[in-house]
N, C-alpha and C positions, 0 to 999 in steps of 0.2 A: 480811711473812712471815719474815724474816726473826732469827734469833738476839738477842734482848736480856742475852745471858749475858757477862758479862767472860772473858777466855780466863786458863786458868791456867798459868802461868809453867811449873810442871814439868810438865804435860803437852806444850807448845811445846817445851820443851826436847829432852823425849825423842821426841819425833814427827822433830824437826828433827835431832835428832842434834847439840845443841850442847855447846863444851867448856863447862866451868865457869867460873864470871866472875871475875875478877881482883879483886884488890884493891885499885887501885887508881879514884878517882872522881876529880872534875872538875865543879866548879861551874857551873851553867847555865841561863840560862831557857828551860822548856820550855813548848809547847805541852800545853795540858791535854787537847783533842779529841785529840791522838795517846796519849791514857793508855789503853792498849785491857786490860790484864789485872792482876794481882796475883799473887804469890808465895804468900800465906795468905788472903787475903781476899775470894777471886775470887764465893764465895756472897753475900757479906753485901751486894754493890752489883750496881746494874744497871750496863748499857754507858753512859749516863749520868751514874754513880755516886752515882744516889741509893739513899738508904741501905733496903735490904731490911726486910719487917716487924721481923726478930726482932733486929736490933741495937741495943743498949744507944743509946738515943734521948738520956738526961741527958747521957752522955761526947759525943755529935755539939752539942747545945746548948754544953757548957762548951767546946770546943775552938772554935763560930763565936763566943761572948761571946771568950773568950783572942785571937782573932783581929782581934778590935775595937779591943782597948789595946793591942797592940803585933803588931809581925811574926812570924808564925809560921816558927820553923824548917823551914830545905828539906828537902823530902821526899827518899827515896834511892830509884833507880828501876835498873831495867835497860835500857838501850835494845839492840832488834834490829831490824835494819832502818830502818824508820823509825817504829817505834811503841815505845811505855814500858810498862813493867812497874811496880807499886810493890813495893818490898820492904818498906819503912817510910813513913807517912803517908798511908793510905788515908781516915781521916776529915779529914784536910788536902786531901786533895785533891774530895771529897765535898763539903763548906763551902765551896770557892773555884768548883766548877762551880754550886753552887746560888748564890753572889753573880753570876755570871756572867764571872766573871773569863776572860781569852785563855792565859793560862800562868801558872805556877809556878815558884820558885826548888827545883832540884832538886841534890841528888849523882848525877851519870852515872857508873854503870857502863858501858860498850861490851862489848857479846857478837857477835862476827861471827855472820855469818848465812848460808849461801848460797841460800836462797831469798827471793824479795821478800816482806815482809811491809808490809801499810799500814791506816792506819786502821780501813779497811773488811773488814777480813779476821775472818774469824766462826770459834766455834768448831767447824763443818762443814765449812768451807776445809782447817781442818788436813790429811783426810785426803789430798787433793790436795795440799798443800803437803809431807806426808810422805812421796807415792810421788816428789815432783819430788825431794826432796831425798836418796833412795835411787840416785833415775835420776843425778843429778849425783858421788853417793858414785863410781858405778860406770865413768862415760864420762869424767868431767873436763871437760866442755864448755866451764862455767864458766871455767877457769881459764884458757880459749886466747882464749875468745871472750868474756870479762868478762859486760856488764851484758846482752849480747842474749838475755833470756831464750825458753826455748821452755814456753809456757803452754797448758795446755790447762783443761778444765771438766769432761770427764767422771771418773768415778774409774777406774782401771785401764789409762787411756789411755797413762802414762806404763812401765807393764809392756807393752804393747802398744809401743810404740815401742822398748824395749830388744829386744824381741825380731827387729823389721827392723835393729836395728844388729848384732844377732848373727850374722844372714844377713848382713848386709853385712859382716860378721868373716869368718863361712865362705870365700865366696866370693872373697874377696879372698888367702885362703892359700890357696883351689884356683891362684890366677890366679900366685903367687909360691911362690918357695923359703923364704920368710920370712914365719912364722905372725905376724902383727900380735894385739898385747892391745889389749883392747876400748878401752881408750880412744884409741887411735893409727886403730882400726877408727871408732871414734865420729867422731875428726876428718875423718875421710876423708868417711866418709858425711856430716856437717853439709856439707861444702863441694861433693862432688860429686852429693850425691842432692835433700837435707832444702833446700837455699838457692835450687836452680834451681826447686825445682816453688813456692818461697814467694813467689820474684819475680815467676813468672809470674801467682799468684795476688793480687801487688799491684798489677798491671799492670793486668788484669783487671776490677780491682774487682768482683771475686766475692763478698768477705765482706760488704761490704753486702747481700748477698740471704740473712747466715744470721744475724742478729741476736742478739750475747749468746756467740756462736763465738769463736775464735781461728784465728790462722793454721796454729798447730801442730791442730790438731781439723781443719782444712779440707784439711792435708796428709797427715792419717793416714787421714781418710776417701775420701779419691782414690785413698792406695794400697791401699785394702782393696776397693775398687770399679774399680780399674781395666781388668780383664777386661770387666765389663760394659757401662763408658763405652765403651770400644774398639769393642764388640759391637753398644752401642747409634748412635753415629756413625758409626760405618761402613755401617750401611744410611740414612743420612739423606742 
């Protein structure tokens, strides 16, 4: 049920919020299953990348005969995260998934990323992938706390969570002479609110009872419930 669509480069880009890619590359073999989008080409292939009805079918024949007598030029790619873009060589790399081939000789560009991006990421993920990377624009979380991401699944969840760090902002300039900016507020809150209710919920082994959840989904929905849990254990 899932999306068989290639993801397109500048919509990633601008959903993610990324700079522009450098000029320089860097020779490399890459894995061909992590090739998940294209720059121009994102209709013409499935996520497979075999080649859609309406593309010129002689030019995909001549480039796998070219591919027979000699080695085909490496393709030029963008990498973010841990998946590739093509910029150039979308029927090279079309021809090498249909032989079966593991990877390809590419030109790496590197585009930093600050949200996880992997194989399996569709082009529906984006819009979660572009509230997380709004929520990190704005808290810096990342940058203190590196790779420990906080994921969630539903959409808007990641608005819903800036807005408990906003209260956790208030609250904390009621408590001081010193109004804290939101990301010094964000830090606070990862360590004193958002990390105790996650351990306790590792502890627990809770989230096996919610299948297909995250830890962050299991912690936003405790504190949007917890009037009632209160309400409800305490008559038990």
């Amino acid at each position: 049920g899932r999306s068989d669509d290639l993801l397109s480069f500048h919509d990633v880009q601008e959903r993610l919020k990324l700079s522009e890619p450098a000029e320089d590359a860097h020779l490399a073999e890459i894995p061909l299953d992590q090739i998940v989008g294209s720059v121009g080409r994102y209709r013409d292939f499935n996520r497979a990348f075999l080649p859609r009805a309406h593309i010129d079918a002689q030019r995909w024949t001549r480039i796998a005969r070219l591919g027979n007598q000699a080695p085909l030029p490496p393709i030029r790619v963008f990498r973010i995260g841990q998946v590739y873009f093509v910029q150039d060589g979308n029927h090279r790399v079309s021809v090498a998934r249909a032989r079966k081939q593991k990877t390809i000789m590419a030109r790496v560009v590197d585009i930093p990323v600050r949200v996880p991006l992997g194989p399996d990421t569709s082009p529906d993920d984006l819009i979660l992938k572009s509230g997380y990377a709004e929520f990190l624009e704005k808290t810096s979380l990342d940058r203190v706390y590196g790779a420990d991401h906080i994921e969630m699944t539903r959409p808007g969840s990641y608005r819903s969570l800036l807005q408990h760090i906003e209260v956790h902002q208030f609250y904390m300039g009621l408590r001081s002479r010193h109004y804290p900016g939101l990301p010094e507020a964000a830090g606070h809150w990862y360590r004193e609110v958002y990390l105790p209710v996650v351990e306790r919920i590792r502890a627990s082994g809770t989230l096996a009872h919610f299948p297909g959840r995250t830890e962050a989904d299991l912690y936003l929905w405790i504190t949007e419930n917890r009037a009632r849990l209160q309400m409800h254990y305490a008559l038990q």
